[in-house]
C-alpha positions in Angstrom: 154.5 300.2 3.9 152.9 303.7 5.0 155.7 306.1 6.4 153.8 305.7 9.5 153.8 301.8 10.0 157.4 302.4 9.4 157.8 304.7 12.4 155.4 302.9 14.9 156.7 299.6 14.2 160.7 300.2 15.0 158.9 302.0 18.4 157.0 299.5 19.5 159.1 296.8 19.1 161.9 299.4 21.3 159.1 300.2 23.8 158.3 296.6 24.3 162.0 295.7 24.7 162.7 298.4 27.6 163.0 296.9 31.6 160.2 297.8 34.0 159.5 300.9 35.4 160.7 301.3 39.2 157.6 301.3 41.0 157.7 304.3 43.7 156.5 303.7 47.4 156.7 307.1 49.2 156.1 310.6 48.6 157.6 313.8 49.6 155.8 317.1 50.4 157.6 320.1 48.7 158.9 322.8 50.6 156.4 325.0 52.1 157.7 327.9 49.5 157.2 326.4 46.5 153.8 325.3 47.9 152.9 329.2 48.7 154.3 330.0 45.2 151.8 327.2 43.6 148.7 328.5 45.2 149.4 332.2 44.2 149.8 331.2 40.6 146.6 328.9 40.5 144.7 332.1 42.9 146.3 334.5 39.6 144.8 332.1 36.9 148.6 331.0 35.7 147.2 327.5 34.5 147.5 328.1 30.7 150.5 327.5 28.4 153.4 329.8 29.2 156.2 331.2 26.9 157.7 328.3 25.3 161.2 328.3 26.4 159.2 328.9 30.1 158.4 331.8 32.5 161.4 334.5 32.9 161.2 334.3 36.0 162.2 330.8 36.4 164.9 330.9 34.0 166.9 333.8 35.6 166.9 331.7 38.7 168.1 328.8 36.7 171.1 331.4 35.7 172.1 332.8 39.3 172.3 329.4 40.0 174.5 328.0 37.4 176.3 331.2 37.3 177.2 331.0 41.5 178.6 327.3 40.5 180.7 329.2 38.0 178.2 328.4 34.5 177.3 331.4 32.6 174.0 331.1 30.7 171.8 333.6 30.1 168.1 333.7 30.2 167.7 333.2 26.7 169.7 330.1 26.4 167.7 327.9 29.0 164.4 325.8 28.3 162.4 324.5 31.0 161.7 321.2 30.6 159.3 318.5 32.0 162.1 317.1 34.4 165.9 315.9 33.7 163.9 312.7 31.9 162.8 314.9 29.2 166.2 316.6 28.6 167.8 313.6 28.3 165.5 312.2 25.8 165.3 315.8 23.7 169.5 315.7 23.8 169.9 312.3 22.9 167.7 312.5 20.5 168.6 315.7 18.6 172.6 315.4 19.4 173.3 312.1 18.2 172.9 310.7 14.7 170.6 307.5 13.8 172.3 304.4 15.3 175.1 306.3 17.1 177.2 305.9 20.5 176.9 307.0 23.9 179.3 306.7 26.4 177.4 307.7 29.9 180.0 306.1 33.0 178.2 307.7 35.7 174.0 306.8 34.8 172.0 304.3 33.5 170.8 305.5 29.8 170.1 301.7 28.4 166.3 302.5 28.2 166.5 305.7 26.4 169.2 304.6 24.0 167.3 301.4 23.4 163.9 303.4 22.6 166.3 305.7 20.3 168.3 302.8 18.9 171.8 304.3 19.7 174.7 302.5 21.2 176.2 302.5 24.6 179.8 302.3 24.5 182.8 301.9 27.1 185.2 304.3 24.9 184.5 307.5 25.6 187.3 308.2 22.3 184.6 305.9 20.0 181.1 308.1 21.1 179.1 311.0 19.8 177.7 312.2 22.8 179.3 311.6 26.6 176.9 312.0 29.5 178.8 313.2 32.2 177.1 313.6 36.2 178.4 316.4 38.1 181.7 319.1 37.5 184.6 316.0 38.2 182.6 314.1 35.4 182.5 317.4 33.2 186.2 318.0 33.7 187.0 314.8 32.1 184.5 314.4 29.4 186.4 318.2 28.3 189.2 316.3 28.0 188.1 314.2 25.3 187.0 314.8 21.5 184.0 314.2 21.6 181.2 316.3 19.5 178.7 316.6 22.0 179.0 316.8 26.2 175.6 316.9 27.9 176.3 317.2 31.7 173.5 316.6 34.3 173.9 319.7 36.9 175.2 318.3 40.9 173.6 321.5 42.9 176.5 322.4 45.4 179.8 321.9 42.9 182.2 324.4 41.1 182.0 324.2 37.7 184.7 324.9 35.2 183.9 325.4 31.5 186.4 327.1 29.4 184.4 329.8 27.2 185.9 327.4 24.3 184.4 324.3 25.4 180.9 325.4 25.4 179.7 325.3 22.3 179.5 321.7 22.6 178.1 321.5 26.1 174.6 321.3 27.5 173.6 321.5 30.8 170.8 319.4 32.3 169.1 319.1 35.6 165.7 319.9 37.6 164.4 320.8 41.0 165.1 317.7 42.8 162.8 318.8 45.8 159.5 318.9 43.6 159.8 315.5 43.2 156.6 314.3 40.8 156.2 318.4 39.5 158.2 317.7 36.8 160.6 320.7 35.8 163.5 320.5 35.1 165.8 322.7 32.3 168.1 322.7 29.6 170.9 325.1 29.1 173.8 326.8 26.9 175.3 324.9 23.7 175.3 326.0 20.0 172.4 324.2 19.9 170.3 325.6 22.6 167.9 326.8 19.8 167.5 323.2 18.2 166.9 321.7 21.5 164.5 324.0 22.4 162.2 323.4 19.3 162.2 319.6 19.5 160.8 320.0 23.1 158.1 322.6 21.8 157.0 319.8 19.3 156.6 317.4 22.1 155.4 319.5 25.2 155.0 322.7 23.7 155.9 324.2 27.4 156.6 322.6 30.6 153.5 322.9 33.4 152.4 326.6 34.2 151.9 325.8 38.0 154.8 323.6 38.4 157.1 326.2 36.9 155.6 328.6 39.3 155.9 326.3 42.1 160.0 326.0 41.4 160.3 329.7 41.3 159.1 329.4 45.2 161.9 327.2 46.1 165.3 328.7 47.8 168.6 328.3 46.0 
């Protein structure tokens, strides 16, 4: 068997096994700035790819605001990334070894870990990775030993991460009001650099205008 047939087959038999996708019924305009924001990029001729990790710009916002909810990350350790879908996938993927466990209380990560053929589990004490929504979930998943924390960002809460801690954690969210723009980002861990280059491979960078768009919104 070719080394391909023995990727596709093990993915298609995943894909085949996941629930359907929600179907969605209603839209929602974006905010008149990130509109304004859009139309000035596509007026400059900022449709082409951007810098990998994405535009500056974009990712010193995504720093005031995780450094306001008390998350230091610099620029430089923050990827842009085609919503919070993608950085779930790219974390999962990269973070956990073949056929490993995932404890996630808060969200519903059955499709993904089926697709990547990893384990949900109950015991937080048991898993390689613990996906933790929001600073009260962070707090708790600290508490525990395990390797890897990713934590999906709750705009509006204080954060605590001791300097210690956060090696092992990365930060995940997006721009909840551009809702079908899909951006989103990654930030901090030790392996900010790893995650990064997996999403290159599969994106190579996240939309030009929709990147532009977010940098129009108010934080």
């Amino acid at each position: 068997m070719s080394a391909l047939q023995t990727l596709t087959r093990p993915l298609a038999a995943r894909v085949m096994g996941l629930p359907p996708a929600p179907t969605l019924t209603a839209t929602l305009p974006a905010p008149e700035g990130a509109l304004h924001a859009a139309e000035q990029a596509l007026d400059a001729g900022r449709t082409h790819y951007t810098d990998r990790p994405g535009i500056l710009p974009l990712r010193q916002q995504v720093t005031a605001a995780l450094t306001a909810a008390g998350l230091p990350i610099a620029p430089d350790a923050i990827t842009i990334t085609c919503g919070v879908v993608e950085g779930r996938f790219v974390a999962l993927k990269q973070l956990v070894p073949s056929g490993g466990r995932v404890a996630s209380p808060q969200a519903d990560l059955s499709g993904v870990c089926a697709l990547l053929g990893l384990t949900l589990t109950d015991d937080p004490t048991q898993a390689d990775l613990i996906y933790a929504v929001g600073a009260a979930s962070l707090t708790a998943a600290l508490a525990t030993a395990a390797p890897w924390i990713v934590c999906e960002y709750q705009r509006g809460e204080a954060y605590h991460l001791p300097t210690e801690q956060a090696e092992r954690v990365l930060l995940i969210g997006e721009f909840a009001e551009l809702i079908g723009w899909r951006v989103g980002f990654m930030a901090g861990s030790k392996a900010a650099g790893k995650l990064r280059a997996y999403k290159q491979s599969m994106t190579i960078c996240t939309p030009s205008v929709s990147q532009w768009a977010a940098t129009g919104l108010e934080r």
